[in-house]
Backbone and ligand atoms as CSV (ligand in chain L), in Angstrom:
chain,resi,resn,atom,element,x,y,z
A,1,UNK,N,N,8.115,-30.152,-20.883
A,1,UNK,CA,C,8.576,-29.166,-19.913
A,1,UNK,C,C,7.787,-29.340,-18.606
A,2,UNK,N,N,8.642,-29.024,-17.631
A,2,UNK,CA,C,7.385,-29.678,-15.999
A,2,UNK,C,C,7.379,-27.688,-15.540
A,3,UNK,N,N,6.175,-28.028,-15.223
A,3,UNK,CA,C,5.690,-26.405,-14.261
A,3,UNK,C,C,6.111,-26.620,-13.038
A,4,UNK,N,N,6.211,-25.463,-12.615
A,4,UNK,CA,C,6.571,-25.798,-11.414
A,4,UNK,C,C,5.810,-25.825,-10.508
A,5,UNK,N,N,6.177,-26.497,-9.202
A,5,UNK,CA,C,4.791,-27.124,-8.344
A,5,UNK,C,C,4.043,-25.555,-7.483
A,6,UNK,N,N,2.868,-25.723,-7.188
A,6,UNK,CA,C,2.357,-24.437,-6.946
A,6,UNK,C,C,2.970,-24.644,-5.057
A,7,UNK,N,N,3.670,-23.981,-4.482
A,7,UNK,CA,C,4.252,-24.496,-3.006
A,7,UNK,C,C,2.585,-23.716,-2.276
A,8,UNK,N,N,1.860,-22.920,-2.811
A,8,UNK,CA,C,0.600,-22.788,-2.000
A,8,UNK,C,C,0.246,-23.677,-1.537
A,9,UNK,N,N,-0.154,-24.860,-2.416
A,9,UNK,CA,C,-1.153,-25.703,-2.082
A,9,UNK,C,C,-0.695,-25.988,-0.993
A,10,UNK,N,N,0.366,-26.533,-0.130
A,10,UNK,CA,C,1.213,-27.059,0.596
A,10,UNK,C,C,0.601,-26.863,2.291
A,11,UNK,N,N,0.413,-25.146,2.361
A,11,UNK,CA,C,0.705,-24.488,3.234
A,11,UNK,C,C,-0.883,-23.689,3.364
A,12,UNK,N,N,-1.374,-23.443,5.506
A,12,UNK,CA,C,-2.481,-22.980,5.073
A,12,UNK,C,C,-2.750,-21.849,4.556
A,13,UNK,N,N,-4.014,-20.879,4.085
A,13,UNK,CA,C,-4.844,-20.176,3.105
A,13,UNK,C,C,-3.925,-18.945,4.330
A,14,UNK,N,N,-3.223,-18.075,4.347
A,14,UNK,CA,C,-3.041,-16.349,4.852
A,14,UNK,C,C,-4.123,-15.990,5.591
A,15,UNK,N,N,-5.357,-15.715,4.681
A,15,UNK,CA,C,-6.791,-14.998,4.870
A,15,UNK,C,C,-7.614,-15.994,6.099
A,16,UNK,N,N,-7.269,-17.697,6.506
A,16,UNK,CA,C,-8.105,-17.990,6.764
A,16,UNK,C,C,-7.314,-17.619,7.907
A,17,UNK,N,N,-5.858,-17.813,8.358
A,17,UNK,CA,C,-5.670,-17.555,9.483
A,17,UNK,C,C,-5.794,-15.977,10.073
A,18,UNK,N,N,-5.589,-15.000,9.616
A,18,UNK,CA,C,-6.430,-13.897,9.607
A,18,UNK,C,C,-7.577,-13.830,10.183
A,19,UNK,N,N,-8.293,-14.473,9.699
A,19,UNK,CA,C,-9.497,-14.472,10.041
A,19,UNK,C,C,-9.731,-14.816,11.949
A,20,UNK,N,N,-9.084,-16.010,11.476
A,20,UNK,CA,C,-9.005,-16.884,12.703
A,20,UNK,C,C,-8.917,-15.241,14.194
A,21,UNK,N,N,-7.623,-14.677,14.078
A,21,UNK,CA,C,-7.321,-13.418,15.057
A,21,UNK,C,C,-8.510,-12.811,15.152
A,22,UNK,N,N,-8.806,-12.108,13.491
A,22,UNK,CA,C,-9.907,-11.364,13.710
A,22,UNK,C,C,-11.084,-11.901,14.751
A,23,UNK,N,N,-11.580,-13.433,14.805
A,23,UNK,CA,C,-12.592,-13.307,15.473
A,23,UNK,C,C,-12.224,-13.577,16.844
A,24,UNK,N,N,-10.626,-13.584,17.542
A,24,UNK,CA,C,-9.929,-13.430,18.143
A,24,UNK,C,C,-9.670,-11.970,18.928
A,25,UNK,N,N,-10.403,-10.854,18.397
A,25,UNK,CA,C,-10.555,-9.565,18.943
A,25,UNK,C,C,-9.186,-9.251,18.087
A,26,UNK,N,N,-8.914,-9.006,16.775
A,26,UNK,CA,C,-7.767,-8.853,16.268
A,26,UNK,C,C,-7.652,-7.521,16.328
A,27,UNK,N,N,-6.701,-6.842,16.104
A,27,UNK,CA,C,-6.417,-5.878,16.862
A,27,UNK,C,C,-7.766,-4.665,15.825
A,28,UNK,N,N,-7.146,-4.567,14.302
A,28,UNK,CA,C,-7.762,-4.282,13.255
A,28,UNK,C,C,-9.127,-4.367,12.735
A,29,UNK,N,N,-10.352,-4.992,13.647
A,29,UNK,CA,C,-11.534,-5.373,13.299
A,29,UNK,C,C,-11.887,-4.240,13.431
A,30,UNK,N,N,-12.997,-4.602,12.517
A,30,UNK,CA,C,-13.907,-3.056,12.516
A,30,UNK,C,C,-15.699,-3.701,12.347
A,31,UNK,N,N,-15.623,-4.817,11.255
A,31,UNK,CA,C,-16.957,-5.452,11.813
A,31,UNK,C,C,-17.362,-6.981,11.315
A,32,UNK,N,N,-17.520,-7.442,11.842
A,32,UNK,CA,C,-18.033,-8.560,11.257
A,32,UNK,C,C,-19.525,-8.956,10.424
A,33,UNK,N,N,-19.719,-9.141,9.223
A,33,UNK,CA,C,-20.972,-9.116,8.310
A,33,UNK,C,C,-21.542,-10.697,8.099
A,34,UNK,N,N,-22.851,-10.993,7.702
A,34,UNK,CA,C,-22.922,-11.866,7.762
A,34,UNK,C,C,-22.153,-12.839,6.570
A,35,UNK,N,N,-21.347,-12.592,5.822
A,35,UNK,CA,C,-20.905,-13.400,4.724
A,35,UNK,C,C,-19.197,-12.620,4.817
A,36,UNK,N,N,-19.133,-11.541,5.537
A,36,UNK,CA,C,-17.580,-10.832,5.253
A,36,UNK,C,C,-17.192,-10.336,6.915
A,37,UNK,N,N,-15.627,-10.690,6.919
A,37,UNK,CA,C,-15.190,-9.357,7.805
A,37,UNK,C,C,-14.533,-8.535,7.296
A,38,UNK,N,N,-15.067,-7.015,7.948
A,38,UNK,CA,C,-14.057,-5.981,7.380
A,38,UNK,C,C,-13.065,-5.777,8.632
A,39,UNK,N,N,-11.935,-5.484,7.931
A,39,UNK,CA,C,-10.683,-4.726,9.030
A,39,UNK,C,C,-9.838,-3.972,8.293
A,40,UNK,N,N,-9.140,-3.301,9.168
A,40,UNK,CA,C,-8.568,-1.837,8.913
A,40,UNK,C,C,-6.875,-2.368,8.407
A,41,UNK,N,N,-6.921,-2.387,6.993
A,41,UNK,CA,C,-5.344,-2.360,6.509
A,41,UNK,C,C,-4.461,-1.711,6.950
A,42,UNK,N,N,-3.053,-2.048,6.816
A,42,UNK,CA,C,-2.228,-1.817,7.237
A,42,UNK,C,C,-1.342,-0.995,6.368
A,43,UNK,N,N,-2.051,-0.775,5.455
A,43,UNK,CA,C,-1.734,0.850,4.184
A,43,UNK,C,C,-2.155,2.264,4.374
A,44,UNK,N,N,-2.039,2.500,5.461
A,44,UNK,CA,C,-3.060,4.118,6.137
A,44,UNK,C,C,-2.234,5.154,5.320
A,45,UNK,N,N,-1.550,5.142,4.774
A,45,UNK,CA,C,-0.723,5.842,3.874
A,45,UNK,C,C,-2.236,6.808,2.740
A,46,UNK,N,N,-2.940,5.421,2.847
A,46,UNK,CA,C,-4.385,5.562,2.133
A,46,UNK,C,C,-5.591,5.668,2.955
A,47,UNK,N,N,-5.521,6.796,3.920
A,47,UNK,CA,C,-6.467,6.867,5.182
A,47,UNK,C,C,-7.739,5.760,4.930
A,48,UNK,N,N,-8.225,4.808,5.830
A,48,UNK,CA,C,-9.197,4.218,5.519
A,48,UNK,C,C,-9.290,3.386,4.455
A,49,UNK,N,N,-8.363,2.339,4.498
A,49,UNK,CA,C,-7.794,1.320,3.366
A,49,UNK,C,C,-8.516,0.415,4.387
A,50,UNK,N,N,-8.707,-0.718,3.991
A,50,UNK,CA,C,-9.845,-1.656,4.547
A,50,UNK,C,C,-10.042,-2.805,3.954
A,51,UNK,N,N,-10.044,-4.115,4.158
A,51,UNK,CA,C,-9.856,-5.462,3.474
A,51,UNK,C,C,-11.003,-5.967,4.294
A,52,UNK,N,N,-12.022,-6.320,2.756
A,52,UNK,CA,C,-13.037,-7.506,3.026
A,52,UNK,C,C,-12.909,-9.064,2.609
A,53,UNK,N,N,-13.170,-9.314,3.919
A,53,UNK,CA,C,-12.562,-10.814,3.462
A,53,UNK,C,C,-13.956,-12.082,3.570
A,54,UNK,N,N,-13.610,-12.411,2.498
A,54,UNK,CA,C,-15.135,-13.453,2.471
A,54,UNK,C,C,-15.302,-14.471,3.544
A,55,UNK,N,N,-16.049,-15.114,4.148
A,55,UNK,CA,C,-15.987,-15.587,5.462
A,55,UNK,C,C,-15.577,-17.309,4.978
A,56,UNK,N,N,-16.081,-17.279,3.621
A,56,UNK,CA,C,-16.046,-18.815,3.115
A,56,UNK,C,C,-14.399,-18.617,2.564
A,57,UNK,N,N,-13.734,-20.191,2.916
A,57,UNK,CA,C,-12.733,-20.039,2.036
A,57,UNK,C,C,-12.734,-20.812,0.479
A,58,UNK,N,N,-12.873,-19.395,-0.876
A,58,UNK,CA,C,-12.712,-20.122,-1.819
A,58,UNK,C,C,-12.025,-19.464,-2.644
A,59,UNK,N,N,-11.755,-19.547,-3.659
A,59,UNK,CA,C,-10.662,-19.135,-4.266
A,59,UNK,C,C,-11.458,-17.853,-5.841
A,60,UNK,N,N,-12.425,-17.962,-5.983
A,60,UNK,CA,C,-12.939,-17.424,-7.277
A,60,UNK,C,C,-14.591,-16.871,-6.609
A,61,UNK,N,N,-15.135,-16.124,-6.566
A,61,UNK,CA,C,-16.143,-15.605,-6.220
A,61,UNK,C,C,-17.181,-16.211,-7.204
A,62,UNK,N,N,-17.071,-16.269,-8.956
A,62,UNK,CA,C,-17.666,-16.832,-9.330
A,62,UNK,C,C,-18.602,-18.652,-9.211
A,63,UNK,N,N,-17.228,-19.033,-8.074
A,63,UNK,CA,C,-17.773,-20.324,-7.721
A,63,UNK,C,C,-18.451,-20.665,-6.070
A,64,UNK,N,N,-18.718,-19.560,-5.991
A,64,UNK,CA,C,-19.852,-19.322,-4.894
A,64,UNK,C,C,-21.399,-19.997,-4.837
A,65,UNK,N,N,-21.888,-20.644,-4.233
A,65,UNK,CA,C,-23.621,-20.204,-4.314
A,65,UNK,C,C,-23.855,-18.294,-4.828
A,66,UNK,N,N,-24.590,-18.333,-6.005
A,66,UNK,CA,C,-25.136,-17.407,-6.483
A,66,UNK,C,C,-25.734,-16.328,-5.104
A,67,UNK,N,N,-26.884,-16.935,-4.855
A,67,UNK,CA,C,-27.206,-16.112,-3.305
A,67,UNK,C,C,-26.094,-15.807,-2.539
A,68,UNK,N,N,-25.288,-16.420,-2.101
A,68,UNK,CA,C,-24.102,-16.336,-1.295
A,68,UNK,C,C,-23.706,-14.684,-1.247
A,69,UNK,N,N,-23.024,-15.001,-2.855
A,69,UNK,CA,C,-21.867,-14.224,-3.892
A,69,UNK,C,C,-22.974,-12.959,-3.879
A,70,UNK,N,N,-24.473,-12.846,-4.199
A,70,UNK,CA,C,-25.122,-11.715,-4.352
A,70,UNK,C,C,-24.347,-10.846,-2.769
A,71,UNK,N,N,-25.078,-11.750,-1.734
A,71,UNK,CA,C,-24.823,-11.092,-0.688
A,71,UNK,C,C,-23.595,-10.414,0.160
A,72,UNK,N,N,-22.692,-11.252,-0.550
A,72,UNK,CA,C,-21.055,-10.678,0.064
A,72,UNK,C,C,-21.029,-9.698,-1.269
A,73,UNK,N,N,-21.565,-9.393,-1.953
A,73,UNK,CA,C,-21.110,-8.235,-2.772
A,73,UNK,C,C,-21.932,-7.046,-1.920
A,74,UNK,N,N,-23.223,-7.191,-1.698
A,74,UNK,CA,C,-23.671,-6.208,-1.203
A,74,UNK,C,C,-22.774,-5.858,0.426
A,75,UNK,N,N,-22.311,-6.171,1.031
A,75,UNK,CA,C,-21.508,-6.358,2.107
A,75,UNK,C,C,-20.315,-5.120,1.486
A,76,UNK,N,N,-19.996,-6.171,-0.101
A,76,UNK,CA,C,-18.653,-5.087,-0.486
A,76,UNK,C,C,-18.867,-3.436,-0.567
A,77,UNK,N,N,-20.614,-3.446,-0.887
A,77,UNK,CA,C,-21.137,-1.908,-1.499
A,77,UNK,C,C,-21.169,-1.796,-0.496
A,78,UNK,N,N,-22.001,-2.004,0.884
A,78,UNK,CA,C,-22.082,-1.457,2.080
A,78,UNK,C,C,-20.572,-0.664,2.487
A,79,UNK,N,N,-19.413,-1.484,2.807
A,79,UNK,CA,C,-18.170,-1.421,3.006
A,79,UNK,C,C,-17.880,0.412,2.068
A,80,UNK,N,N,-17.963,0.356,1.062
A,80,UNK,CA,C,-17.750,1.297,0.151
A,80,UNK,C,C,-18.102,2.692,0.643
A,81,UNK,N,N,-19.897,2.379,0.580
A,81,UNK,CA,C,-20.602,3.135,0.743
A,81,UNK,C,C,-19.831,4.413,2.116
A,82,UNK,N,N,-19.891,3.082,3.209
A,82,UNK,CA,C,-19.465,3.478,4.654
A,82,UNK,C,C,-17.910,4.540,4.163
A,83,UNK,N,N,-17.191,3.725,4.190
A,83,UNK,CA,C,-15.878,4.689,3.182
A,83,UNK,C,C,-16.060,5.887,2.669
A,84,UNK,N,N,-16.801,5.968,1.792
A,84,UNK,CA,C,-16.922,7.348,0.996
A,84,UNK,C,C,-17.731,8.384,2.212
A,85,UNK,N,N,-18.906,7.791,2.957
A,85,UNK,CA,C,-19.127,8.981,3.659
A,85,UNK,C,C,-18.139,8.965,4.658
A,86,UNK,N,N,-17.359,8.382,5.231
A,86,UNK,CA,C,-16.364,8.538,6.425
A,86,UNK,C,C,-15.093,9.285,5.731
A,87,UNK,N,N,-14.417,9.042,4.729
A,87,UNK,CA,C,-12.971,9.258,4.476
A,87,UNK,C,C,-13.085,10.747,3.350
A,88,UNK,N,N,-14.754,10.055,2.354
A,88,UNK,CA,C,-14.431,11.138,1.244
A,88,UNK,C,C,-13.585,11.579,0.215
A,89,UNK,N,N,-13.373,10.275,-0.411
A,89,UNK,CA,C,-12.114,10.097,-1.707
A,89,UNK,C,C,-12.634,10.510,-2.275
A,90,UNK,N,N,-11.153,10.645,-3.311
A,90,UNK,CA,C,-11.598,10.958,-4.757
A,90,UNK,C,C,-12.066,9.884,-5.456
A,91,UNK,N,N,-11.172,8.688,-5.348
A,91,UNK,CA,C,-12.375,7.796,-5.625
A,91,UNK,C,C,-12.324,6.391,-5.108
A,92,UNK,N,N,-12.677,5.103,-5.126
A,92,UNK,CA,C,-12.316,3.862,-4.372
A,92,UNK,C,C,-11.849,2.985,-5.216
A,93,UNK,N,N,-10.350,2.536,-4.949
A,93,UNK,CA,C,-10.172,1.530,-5.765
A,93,UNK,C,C,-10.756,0.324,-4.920
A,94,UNK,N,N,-11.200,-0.523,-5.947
A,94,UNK,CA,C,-11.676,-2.020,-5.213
A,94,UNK,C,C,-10.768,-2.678,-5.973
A,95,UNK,N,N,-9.919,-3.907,-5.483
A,95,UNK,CA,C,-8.957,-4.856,-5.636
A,95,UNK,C,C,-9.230,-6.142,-5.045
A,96,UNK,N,N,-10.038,-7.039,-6.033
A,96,UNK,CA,C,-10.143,-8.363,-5.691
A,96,UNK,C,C,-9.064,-9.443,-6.908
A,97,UNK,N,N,-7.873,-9.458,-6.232
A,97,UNK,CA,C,-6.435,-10.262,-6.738
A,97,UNK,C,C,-6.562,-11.677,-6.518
A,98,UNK,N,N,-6.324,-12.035,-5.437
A,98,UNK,CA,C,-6.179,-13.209,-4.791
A,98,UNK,C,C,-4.861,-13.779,-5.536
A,99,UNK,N,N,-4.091,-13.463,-5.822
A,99,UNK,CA,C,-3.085,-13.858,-6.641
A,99,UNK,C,C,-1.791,-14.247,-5.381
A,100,UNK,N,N,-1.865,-14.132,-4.492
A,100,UNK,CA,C,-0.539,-14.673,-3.130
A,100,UNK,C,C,-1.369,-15.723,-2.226
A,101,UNK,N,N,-2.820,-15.020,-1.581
A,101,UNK,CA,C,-3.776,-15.911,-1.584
A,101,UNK,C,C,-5.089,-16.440,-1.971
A,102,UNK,N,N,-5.339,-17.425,-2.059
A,102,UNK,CA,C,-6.666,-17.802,-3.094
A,102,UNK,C,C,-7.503,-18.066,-2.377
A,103,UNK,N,N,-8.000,-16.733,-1.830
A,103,UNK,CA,C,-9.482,-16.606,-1.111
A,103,UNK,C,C,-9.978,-15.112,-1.172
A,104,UNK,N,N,-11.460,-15.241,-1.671
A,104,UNK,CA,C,-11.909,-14.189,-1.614
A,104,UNK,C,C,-11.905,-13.116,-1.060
A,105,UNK,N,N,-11.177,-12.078,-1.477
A,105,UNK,CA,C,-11.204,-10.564,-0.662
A,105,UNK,C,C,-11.045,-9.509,-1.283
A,106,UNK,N,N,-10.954,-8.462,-1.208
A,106,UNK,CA,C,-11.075,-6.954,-1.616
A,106,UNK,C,C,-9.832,-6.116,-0.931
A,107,UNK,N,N,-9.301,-5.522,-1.282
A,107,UNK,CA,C,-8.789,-4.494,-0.932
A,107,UNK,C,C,-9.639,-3.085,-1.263
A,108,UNK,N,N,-9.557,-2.083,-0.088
A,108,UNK,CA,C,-10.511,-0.760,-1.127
A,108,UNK,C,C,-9.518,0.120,-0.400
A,109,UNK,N,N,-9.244,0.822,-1.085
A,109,UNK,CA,C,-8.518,1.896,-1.327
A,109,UNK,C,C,-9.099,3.145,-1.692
A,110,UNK,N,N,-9.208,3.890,-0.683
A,110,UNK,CA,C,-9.588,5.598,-0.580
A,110,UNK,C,C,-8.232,6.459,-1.606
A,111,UNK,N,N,-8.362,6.927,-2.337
A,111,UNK,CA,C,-7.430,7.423,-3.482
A,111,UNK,C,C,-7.464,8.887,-3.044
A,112,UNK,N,N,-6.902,9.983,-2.982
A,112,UNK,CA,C,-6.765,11.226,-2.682
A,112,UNK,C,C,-6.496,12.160,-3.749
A,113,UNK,N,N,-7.405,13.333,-3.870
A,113,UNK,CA,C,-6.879,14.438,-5.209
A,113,UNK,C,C,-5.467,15.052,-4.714
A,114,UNK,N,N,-4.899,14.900,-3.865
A,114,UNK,CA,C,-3.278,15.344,-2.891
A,114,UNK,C,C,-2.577,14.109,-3.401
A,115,UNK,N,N,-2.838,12.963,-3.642
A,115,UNK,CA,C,-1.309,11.587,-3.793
A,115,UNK,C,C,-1.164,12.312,-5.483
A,116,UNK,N,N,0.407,12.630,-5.104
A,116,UNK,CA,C,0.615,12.935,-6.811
A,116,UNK,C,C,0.525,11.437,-7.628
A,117,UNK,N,N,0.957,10.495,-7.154
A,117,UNK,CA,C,0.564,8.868,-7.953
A,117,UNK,C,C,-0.783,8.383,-8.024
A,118,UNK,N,N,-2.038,9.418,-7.798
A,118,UNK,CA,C,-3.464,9.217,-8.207
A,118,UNK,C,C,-3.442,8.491,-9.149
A,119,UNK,N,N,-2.819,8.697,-10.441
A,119,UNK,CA,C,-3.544,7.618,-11.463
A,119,UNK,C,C,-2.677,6.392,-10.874
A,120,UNK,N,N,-1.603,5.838,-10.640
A,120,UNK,CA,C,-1.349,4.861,-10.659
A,120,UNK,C,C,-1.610,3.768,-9.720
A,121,UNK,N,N,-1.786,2.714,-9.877
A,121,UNK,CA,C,-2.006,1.537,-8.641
A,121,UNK,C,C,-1.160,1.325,-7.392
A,122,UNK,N,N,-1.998,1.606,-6.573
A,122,UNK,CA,C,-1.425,1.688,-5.410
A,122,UNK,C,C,0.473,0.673,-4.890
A,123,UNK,N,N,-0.087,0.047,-5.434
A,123,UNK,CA,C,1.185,-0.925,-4.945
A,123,UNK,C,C,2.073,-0.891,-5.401
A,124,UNK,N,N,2.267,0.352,-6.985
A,124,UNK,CA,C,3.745,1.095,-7.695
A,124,UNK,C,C,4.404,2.107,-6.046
A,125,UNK,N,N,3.474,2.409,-5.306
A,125,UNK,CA,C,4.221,3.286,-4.061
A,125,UNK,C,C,4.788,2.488,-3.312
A,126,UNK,N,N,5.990,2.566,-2.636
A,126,UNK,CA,C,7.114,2.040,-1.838
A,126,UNK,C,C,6.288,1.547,-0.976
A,127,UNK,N,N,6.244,0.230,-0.185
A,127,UNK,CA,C,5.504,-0.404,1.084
A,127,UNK,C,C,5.978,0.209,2.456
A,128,UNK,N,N,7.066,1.130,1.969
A,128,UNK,CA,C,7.294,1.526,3.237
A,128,UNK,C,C,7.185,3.276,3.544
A,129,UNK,N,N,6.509,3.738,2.106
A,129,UNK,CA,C,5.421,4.622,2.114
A,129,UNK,C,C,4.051,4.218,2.359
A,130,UNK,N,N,3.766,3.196,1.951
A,130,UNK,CA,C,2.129,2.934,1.789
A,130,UNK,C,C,2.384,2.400,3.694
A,131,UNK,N,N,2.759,1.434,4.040
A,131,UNK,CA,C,2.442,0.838,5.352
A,131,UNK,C,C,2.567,2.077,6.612
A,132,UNK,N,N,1.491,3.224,6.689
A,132,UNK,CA,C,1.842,4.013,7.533
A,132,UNK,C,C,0.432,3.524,8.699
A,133,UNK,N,N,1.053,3.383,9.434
A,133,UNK,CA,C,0.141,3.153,10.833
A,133,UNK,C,C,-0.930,4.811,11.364
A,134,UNK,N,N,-2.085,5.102,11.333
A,134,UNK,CA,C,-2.458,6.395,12.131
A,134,UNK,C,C,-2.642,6.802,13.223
A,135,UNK,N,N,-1.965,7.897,13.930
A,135,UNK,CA,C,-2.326,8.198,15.287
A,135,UNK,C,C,-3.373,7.569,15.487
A,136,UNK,N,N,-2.968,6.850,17.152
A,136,UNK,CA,C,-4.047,6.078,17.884
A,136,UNK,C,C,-5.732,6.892,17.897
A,137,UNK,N,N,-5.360,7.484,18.231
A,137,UNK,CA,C,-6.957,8.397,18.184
A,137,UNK,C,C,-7.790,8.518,16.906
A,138,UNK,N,N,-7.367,9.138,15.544
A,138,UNK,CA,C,-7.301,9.082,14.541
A,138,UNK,C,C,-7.987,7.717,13.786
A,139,UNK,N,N,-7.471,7.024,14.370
A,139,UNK,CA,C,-7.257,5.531,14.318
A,139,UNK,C,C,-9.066,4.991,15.066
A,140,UNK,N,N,-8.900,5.110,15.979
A,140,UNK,CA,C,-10.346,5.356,16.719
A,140,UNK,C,C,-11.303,6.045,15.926
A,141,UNK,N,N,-11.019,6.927,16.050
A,141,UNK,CA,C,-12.683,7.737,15.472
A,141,UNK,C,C,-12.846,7.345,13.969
A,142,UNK,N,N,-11.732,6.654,13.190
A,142,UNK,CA,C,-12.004,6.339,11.837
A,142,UNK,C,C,-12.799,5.027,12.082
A,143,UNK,N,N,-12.466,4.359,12.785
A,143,UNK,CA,C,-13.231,2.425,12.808
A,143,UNK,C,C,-14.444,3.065,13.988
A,144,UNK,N,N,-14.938,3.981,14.489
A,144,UNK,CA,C,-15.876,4.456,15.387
A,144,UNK,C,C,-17.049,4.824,14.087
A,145,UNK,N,N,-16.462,5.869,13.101
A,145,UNK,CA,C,-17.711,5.911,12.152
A,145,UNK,C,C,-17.567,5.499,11.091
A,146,UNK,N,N,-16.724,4.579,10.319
A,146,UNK,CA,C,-17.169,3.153,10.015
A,146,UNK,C,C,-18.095,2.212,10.180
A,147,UNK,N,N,-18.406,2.181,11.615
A,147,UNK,CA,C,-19.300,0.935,12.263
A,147,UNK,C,C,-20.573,1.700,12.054
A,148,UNK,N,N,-20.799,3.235,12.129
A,148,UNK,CA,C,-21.638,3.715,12.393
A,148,UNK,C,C,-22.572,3.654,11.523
A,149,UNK,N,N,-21.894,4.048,9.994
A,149,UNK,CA,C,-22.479,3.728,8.821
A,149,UNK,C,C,-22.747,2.765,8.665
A,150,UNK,N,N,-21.910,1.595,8.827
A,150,UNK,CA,C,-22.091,0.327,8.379
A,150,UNK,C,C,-23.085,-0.343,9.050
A,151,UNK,N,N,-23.775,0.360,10.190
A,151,UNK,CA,C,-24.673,-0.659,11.080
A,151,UNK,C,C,-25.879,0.259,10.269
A,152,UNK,N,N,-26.012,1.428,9.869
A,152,UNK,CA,C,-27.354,1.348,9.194
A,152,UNK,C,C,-27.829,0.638,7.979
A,153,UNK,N,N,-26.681,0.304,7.165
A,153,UNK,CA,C,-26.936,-0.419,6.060
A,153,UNK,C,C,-27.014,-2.318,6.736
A,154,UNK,N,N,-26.626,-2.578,7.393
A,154,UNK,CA,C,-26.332,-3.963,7.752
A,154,UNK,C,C,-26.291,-3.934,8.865
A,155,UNK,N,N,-27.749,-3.512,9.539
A,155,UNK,CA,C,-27.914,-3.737,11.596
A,155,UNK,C,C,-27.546,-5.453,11.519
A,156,UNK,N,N,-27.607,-6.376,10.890
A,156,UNK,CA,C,-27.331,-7.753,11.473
A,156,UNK,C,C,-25.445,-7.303,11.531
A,157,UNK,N,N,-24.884,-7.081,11.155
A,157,UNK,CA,C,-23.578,-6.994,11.757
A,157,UNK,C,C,-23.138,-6.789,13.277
A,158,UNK,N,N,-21.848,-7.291,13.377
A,158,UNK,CA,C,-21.402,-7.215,14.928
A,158,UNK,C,C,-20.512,-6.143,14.836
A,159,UNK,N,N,-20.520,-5.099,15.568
A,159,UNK,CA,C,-19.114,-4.030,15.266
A,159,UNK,C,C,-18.723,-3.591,16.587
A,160,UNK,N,N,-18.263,-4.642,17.811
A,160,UNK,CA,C,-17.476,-4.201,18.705
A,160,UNK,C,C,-16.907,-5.849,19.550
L,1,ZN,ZN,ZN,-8.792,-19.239,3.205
């Protein structure tokens, strides 16, 4: 029996070109870490949804330099940390898939005691419930104290 060919390999990595904008002044940055950038998803449906993306492109975190992998995790807790005092969930989903692309990243997801679909995984909700954009302002003062937190845990970061 033949598998079928993976058409990824083909075509470049999503995340790296991503990236590429982000350090492009992408619209969505919120900060750059020394091993991750964070930016502001495009799921506000989930106030303060936020994708860390590993700066290296690889496909499995486990096949990192050990030091590396310590340090982009602490990046991920920082990220978290910042979240919970800014947004104040009920709780954070963290989502490292890589299953569309095969490079290290996170999704985190601020969960609400108000979403009646609390227990379930975010991505059972319609994309065209979840993809809600937030008032511009809103929008501001959320990636304003984001950075704020995030620069006490990680002053080597860039956040403007
Ligand atoms: Zn990549």
């Amino acid at each position: 029996m033949t598998m079928p060919s993976d058409a990824s390999a083909s075509r470049p990595c999503g995340i790296c070109l991503l990236i590429e904008r982000a350090a492009a002044r992408f619209d969505d940055f919120i900060a750059e870490l020394p091993r991750s950038w964070l930016i502001l998803g495009d799921a506000q449906f989930y106030r303060g949804y936020t994708v860390l993306l590993a700066k290296r492109h690889i496909h499995e975190i486990h096949l990192m330099p050990r030091g590396e992998a310590h340090e982009l995790l602490d990046e991920l807790l920082a990220a978290g940390k910042a979240l919970s005092a800014v947004v104040q969930p009920l709780k954070l989903n963290y989502e490292c898939l890589g299953n569309q692309e095969p490079h290290v990243h996170w999704h985190i997801f601020p969960r609400s005691a108000n979403d009646p679909m609390r227990l379930a995984p975010v991505w059972l909700r319609p994309e065209s419930e979840r993809k809600l954009a937030l008032p511009a302002d809103d929008r501001r003062a959320l990636i304003t104290s984001l950075r704020a937190e995030l620069a006490r845990v990680i002053p080597a970061g860039r956040f403007n």
